[in-house]
HTML snippet that shows the backbone in 3Dmol.js (N, CA, C, O; Angstrom):
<script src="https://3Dmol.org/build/3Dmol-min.js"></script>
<div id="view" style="width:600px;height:400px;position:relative"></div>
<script>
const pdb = `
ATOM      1  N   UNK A   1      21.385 -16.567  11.826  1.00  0.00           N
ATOM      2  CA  UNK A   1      21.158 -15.197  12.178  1.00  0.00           C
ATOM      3  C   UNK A   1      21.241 -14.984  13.682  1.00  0.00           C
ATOM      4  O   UNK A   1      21.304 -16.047  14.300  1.00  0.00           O
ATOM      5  N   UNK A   2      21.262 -13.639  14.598  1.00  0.00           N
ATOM      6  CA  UNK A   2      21.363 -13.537  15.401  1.00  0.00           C
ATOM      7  C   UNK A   2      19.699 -12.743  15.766  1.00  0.00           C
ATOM      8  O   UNK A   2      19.094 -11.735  15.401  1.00  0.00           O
ATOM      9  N   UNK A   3      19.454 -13.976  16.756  1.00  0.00           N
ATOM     10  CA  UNK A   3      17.916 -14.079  17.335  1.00  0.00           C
ATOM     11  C   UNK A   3      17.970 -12.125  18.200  1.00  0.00           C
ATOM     12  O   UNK A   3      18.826 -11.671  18.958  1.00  0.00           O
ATOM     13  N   UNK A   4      16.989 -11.601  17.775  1.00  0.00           N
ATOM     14  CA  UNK A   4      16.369 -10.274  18.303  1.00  0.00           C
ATOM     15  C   UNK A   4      15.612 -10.202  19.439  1.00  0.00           C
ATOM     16  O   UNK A   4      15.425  -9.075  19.897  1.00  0.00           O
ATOM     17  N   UNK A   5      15.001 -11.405  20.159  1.00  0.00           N
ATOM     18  CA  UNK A   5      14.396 -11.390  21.163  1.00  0.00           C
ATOM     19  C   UNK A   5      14.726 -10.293  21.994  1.00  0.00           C
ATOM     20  O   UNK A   5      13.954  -9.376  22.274  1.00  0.00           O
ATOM     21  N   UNK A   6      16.327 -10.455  22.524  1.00  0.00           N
ATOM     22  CA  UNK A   6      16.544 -10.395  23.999  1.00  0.00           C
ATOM     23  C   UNK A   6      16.479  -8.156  23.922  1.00  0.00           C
ATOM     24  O   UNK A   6      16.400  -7.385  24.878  1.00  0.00           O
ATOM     25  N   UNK A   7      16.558  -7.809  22.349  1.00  0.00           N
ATOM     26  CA  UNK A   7      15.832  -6.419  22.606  1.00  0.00           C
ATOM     27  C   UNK A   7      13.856  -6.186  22.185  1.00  0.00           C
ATOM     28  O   UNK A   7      13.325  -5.154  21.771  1.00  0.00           O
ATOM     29  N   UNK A   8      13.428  -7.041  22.375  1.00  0.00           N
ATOM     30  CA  UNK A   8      12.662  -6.793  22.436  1.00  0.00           C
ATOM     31  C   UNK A   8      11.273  -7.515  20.636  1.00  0.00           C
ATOM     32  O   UNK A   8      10.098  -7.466  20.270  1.00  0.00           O
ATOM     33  N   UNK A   9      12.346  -7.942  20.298  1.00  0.00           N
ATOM     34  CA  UNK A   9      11.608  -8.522  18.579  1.00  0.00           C
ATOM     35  C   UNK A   9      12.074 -10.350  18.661  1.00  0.00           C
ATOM     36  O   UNK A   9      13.089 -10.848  18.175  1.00  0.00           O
ATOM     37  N   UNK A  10      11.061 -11.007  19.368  1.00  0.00           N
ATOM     38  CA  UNK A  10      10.649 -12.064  19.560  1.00  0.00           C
ATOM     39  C   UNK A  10      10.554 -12.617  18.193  1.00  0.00           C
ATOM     40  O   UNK A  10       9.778 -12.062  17.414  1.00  0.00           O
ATOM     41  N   UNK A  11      11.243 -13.642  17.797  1.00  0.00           N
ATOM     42  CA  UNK A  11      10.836 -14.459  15.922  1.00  0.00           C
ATOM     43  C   UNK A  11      11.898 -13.572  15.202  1.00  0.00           C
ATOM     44  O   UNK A  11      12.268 -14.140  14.175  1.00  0.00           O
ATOM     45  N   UNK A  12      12.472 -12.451  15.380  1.00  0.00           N
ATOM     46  CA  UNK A  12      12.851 -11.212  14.232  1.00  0.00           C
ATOM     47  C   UNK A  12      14.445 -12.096  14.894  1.00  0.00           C
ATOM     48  O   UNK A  12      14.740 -12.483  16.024  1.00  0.00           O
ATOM     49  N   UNK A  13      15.201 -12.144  13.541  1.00  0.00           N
ATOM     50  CA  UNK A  13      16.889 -12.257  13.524  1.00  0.00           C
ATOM     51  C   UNK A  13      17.398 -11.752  12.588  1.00  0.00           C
ATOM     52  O   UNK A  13      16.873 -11.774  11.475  1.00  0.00           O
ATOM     53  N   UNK A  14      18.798 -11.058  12.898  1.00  0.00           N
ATOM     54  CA  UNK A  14      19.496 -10.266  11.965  1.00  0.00           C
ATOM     55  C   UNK A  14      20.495 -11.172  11.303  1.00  0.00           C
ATOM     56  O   UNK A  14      21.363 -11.866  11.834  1.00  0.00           O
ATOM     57  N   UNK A  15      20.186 -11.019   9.990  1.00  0.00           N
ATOM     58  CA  UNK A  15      20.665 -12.117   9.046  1.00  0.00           C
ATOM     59  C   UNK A  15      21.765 -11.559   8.856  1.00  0.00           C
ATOM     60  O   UNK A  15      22.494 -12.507   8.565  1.00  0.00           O
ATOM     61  N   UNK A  16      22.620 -10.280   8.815  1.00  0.00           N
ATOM     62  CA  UNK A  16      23.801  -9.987   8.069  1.00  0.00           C
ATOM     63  C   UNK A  16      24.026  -8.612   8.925  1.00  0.00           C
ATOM     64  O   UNK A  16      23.338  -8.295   9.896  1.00  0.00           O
ATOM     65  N   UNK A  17      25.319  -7.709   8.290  1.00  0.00           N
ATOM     66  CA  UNK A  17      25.760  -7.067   9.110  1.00  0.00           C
ATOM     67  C   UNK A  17      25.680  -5.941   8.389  1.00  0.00           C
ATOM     68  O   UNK A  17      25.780  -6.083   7.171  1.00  0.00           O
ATOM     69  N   UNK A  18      25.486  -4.570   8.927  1.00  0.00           N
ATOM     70  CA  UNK A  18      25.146  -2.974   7.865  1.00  0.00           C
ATOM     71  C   UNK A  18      26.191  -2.411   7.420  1.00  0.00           C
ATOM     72  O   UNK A  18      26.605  -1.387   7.964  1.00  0.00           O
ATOM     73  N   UNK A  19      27.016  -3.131   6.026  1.00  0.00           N
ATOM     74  CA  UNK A  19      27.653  -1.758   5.696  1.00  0.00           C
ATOM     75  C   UNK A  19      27.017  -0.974   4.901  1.00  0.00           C
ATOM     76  O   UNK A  19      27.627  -0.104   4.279  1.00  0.00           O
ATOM     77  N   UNK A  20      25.744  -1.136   4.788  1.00  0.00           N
ATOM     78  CA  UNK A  20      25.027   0.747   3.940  1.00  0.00           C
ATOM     79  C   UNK A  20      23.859   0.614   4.451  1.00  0.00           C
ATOM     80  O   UNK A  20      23.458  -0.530   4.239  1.00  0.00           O
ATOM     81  N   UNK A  21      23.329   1.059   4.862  1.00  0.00           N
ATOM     82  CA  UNK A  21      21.866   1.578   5.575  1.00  0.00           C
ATOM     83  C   UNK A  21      21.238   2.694   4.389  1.00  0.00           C
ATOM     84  O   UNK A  21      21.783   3.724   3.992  1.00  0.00           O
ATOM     85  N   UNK A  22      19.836   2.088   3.952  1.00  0.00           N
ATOM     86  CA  UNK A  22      18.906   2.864   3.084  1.00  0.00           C
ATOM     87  C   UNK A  22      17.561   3.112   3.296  1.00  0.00           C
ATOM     88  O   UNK A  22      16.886   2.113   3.546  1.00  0.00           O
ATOM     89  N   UNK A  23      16.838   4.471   3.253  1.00  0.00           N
ATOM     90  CA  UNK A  23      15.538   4.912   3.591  1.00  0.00           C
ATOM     91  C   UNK A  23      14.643   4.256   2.514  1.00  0.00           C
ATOM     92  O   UNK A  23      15.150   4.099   1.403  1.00  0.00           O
ATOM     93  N   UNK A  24      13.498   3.897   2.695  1.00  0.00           N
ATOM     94  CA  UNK A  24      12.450   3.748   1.874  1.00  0.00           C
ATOM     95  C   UNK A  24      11.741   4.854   2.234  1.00  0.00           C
ATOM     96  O   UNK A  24      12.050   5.290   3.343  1.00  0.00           O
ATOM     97  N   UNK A  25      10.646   5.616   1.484  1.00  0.00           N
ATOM     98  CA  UNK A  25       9.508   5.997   1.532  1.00  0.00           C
ATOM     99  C   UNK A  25       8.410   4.916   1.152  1.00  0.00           C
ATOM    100  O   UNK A  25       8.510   4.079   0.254  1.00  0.00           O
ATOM    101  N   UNK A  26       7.309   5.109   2.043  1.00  0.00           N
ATOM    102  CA  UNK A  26       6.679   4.351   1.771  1.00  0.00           C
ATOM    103  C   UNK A  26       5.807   4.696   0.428  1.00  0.00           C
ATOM    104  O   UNK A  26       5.963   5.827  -0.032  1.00  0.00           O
ATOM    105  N   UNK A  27       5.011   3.918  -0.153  1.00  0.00           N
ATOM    106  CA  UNK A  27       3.665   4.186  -0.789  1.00  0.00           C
ATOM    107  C   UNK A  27       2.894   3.124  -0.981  1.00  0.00           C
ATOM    108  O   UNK A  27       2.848   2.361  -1.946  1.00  0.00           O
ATOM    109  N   UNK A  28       1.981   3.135   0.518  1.00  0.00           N
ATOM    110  CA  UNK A  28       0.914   2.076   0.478  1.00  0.00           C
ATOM    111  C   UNK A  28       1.285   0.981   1.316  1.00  0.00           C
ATOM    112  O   UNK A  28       1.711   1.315   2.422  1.00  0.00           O
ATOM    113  N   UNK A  29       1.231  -0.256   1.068  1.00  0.00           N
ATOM    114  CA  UNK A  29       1.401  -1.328   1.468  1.00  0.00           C
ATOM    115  C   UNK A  29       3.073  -1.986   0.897  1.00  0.00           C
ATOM    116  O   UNK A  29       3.456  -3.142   1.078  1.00  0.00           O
ATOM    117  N   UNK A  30       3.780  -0.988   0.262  1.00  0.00           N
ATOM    118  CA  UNK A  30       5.071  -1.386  -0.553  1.00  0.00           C
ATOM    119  C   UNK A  30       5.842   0.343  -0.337  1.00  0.00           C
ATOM    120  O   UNK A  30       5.472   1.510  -0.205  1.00  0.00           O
ATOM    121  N   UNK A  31       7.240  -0.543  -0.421  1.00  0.00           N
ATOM    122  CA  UNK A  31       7.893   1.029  -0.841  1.00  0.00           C
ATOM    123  C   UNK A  31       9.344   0.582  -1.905  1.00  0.00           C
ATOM    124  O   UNK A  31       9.714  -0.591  -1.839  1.00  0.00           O
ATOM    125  N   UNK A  32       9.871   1.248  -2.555  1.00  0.00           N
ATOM    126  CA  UNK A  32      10.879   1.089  -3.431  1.00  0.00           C
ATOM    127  C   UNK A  32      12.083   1.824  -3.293  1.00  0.00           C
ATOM    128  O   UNK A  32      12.216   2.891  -2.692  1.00  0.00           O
ATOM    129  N   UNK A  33      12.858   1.244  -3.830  1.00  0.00           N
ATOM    130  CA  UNK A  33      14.153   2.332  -4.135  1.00  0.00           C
ATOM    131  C   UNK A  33      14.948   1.738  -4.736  1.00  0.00           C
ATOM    132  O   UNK A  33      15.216   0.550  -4.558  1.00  0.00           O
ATOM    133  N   UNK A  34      15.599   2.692  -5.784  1.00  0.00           N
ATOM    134  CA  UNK A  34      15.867   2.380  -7.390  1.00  0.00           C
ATOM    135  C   UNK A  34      17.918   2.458  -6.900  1.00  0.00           C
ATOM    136  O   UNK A  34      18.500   3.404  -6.370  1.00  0.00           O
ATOM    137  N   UNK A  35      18.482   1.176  -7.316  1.00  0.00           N
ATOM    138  CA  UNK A  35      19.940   0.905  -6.848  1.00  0.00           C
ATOM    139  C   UNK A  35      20.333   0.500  -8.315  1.00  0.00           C
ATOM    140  O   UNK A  35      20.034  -0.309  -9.194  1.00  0.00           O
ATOM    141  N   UNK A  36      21.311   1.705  -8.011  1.00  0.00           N
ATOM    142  CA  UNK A  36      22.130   1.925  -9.869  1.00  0.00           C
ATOM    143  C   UNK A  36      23.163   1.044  -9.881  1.00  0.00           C
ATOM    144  O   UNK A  36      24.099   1.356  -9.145  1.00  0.00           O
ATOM    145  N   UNK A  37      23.260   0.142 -10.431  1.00  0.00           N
ATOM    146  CA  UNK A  37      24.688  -1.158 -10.548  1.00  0.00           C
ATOM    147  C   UNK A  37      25.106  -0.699 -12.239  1.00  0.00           C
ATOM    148  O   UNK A  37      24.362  -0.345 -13.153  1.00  0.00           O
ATOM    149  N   UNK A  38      26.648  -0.880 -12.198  1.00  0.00           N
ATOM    150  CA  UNK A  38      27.267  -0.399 -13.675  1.00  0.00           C
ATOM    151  C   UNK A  38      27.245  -1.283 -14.127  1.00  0.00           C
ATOM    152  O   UNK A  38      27.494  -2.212 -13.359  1.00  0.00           O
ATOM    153  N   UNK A  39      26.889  -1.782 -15.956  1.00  0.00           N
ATOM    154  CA  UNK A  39      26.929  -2.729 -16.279  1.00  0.00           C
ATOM    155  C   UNK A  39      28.515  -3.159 -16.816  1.00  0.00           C
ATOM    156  O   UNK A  39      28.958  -3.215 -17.963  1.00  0.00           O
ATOM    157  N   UNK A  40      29.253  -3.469 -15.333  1.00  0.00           N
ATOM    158  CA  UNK A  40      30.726  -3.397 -15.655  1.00  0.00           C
ATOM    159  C   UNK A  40      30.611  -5.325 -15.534  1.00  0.00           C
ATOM    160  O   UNK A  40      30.061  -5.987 -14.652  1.00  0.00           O
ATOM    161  N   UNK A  41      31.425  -5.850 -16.894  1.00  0.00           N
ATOM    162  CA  UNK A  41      31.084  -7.877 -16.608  1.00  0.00           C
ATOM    163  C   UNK A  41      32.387  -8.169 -15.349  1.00  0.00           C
ATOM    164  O   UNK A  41      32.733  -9.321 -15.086  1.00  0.00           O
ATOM    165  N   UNK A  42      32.915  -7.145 -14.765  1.00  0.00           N
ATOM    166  CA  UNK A  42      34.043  -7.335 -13.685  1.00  0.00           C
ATOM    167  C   UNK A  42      33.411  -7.690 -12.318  1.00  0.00           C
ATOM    168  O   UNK A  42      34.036  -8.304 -11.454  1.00  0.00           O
ATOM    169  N   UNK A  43      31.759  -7.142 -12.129  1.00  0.00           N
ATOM    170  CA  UNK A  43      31.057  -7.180 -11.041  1.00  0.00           C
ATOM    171  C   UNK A  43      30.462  -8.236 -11.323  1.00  0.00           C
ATOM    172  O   UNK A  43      30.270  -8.818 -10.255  1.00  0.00           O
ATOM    173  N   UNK A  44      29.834  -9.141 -12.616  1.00  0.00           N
ATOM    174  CA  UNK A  44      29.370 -10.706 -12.505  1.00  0.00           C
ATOM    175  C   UNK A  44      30.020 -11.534 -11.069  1.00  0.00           C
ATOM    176  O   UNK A  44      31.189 -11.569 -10.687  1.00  0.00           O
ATOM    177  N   UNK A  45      28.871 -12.124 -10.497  1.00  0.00           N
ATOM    178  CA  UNK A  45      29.217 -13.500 -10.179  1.00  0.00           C
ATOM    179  C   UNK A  45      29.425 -12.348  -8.289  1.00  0.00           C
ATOM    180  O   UNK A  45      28.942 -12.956  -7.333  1.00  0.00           O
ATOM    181  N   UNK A  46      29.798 -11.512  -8.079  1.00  0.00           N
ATOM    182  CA  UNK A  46      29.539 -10.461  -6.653  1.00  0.00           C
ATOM    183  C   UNK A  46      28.087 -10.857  -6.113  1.00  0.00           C
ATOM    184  O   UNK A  46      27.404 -11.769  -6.579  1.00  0.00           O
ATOM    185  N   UNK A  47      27.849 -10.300  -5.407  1.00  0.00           N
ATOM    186  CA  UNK A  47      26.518 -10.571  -4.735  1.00  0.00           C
ATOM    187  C   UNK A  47      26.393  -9.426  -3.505  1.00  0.00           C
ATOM    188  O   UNK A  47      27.293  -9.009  -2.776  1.00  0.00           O
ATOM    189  N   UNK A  48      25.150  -9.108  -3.524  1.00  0.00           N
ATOM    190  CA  UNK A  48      24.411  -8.121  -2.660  1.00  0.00           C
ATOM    191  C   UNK A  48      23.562  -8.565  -1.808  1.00  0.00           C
ATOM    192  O   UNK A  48      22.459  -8.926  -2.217  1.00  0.00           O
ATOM    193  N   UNK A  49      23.837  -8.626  -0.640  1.00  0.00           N
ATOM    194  CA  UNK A  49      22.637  -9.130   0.408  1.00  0.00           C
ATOM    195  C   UNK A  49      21.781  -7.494   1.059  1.00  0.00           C
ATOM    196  O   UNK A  49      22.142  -6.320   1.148  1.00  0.00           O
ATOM    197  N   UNK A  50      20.570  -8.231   1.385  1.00  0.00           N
ATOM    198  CA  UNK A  50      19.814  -7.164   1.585  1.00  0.00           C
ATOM    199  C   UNK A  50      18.767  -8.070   3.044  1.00  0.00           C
ATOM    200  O   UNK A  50      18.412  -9.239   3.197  1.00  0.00           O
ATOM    201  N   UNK A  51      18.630  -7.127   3.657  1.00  0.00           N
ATOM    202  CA  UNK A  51      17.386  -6.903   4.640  1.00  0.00           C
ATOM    203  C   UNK A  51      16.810  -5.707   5.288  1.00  0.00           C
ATOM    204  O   UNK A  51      17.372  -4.647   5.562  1.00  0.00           O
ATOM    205  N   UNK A  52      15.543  -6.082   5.490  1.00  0.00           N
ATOM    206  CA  UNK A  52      14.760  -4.588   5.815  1.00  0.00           C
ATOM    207  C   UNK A  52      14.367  -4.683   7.060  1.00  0.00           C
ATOM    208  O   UNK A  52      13.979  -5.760   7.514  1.00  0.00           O
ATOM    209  N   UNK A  53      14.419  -3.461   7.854  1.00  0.00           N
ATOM    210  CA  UNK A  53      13.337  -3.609   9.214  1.00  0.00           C
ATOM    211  C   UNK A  53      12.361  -2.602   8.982  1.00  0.00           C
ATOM    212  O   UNK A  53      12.515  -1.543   8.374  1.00  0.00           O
ATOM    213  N   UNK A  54      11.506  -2.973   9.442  1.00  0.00           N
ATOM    214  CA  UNK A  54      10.275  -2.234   9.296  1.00  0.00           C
ATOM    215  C   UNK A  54       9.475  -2.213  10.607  1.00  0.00           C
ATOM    216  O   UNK A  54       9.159  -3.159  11.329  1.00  0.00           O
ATOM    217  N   UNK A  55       9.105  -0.261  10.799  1.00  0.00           N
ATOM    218  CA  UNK A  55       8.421  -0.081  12.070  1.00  0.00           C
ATOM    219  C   UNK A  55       6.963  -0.944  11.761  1.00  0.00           C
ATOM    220  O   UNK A  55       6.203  -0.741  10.814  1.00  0.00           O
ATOM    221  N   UNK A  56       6.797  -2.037  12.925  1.00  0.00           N
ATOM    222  CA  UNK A  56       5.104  -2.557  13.074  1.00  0.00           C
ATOM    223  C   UNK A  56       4.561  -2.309  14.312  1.00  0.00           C
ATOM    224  O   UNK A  56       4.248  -3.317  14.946  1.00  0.00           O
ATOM    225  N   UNK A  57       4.304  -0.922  14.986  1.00  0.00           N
ATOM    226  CA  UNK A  57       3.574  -1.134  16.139  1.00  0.00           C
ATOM    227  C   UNK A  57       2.487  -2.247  16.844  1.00  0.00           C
ATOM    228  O   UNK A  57       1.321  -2.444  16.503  1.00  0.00           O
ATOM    229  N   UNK A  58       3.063  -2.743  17.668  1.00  0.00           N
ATOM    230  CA  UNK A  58       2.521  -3.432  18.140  1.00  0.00           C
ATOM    231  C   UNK A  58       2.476  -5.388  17.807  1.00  0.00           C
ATOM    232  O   UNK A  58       1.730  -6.331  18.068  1.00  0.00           O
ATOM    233  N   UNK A  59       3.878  -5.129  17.039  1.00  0.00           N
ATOM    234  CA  UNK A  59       3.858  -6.653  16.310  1.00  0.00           C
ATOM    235  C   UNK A  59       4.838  -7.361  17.378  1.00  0.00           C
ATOM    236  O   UNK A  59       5.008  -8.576  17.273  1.00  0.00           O
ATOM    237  N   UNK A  60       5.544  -6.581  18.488  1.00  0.00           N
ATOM    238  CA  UNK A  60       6.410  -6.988  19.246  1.00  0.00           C
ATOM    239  C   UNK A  60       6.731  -6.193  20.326  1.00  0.00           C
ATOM    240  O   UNK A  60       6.346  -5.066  20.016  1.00  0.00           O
ATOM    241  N   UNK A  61       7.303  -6.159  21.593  1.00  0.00           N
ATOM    242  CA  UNK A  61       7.909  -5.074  22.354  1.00  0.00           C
ATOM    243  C   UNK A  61       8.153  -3.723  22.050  1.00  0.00           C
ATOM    244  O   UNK A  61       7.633  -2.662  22.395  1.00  0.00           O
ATOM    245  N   UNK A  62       9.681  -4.250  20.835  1.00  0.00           N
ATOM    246  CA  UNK A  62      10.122  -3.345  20.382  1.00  0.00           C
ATOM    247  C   UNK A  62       9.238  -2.241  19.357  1.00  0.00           C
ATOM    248  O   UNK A  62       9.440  -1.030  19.278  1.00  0.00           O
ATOM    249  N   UNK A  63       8.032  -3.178  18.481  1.00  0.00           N
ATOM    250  CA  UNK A  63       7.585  -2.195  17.859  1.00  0.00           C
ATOM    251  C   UNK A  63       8.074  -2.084  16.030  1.00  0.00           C
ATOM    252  O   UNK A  63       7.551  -1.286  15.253  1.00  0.00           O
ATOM    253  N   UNK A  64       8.948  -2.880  15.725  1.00  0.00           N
ATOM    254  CA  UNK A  64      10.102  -3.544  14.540  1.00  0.00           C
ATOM    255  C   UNK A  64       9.935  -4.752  14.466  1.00  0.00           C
ATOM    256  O   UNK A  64       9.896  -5.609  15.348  1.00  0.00           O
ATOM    257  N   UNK A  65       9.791  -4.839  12.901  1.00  0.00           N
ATOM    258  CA  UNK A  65       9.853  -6.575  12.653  1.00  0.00           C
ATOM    259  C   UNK A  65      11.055  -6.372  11.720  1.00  0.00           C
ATOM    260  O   UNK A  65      11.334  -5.236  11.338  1.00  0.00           O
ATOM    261  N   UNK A  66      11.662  -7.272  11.402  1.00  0.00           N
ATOM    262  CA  UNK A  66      12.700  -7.507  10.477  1.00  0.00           C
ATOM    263  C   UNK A  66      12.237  -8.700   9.021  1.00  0.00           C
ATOM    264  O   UNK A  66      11.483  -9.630   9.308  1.00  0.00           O
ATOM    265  N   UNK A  67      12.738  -8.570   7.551  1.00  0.00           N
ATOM    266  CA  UNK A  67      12.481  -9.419   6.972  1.00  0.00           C
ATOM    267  C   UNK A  67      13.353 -10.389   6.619  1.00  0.00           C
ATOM    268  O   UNK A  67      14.457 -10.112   7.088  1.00  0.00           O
ATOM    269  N   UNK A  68      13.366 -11.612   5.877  1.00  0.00           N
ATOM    270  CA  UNK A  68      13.900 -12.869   5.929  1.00  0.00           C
ATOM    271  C   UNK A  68      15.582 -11.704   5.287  1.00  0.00           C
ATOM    272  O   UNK A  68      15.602 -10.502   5.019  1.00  0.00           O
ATOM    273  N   UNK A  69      16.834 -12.825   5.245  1.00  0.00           N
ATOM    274  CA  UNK A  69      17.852 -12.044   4.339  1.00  0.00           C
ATOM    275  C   UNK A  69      17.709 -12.713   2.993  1.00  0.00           C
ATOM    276  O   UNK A  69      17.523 -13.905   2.750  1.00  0.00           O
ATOM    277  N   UNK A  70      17.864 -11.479   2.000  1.00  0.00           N
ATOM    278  CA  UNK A  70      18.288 -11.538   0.889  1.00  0.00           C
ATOM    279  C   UNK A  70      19.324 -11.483  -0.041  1.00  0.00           C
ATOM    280  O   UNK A  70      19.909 -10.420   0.166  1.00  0.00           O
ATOM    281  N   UNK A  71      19.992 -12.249  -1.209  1.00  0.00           N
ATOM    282  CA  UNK A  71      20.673 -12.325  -1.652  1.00  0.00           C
ATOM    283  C   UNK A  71      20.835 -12.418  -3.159  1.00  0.00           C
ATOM    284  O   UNK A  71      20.597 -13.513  -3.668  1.00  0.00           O
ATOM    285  N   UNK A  72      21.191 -11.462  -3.900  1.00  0.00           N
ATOM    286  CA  UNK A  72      21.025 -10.784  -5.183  1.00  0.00           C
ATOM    287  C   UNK A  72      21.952 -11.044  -5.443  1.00  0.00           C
ATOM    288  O   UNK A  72      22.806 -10.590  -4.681  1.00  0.00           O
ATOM    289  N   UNK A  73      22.586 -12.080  -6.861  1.00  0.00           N
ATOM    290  CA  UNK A  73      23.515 -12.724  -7.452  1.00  0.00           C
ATOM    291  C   UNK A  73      23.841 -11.992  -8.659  1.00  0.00           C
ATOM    292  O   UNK A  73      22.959 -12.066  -9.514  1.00  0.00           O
ATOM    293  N   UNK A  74      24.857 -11.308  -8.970  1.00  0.00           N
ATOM    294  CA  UNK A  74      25.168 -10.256 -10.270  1.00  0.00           C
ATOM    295  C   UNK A  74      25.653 -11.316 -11.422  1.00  0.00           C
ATOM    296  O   UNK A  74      26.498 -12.206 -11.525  1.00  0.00           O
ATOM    297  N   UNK A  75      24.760 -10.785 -12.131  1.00  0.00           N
ATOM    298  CA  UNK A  75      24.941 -11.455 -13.447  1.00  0.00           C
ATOM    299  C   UNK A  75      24.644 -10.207 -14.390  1.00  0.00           C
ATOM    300  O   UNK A  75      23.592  -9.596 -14.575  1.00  0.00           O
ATOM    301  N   UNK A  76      25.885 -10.034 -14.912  1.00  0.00           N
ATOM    302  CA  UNK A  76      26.235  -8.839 -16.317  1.00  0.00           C
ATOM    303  C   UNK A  76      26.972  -9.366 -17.602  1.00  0.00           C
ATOM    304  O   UNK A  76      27.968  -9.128 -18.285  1.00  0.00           O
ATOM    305  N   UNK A  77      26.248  -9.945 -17.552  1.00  0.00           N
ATOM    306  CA  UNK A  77      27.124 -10.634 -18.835  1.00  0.00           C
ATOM    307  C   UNK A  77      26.388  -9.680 -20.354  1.00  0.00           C
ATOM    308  O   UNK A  77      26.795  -9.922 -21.491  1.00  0.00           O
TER     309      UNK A  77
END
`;
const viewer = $3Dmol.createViewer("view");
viewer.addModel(pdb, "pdb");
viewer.setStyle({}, {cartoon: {color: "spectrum"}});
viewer.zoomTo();
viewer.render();
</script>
């Protein structure tokens, strides 16, 4: 990943690169959002990576922590 320090998020690295950017609302200590995949068996075996940043005042400079990257393996069989 590429280390976040040098703006300001010390420990925080960006695991991957944004082609879609998505809002959460929060509720509580968690927030969700519901991602419609077709159950087409042409998309098996694709994969979706995911990471979140999240405002943490005061967890760093910047004020943003970032979470580990994720990687969601399609299986439609």
């Amino acid at each position: 990943g590429f280390d976040l320090a040098a703006i300001g998020m010390p420990g925080c690295a960006l695991r991957l690169m944004s082609d879609a950017t998505l809002s959460f609302t929060p509720a509580g200590p968690t927030a969700q959002h519901t991602l419609s995949i077709p159950n087409t068996p042409a998309l098996s075996g694709g994969s979706i990576y995911l990471q979140s940043a999240v405002v943490a005042v005061g967890a760093n400079p910047l004020g943003v922590t970032t979470s580990n990257g994720l990687r969601w393996l399609l299986d439609l069989r």
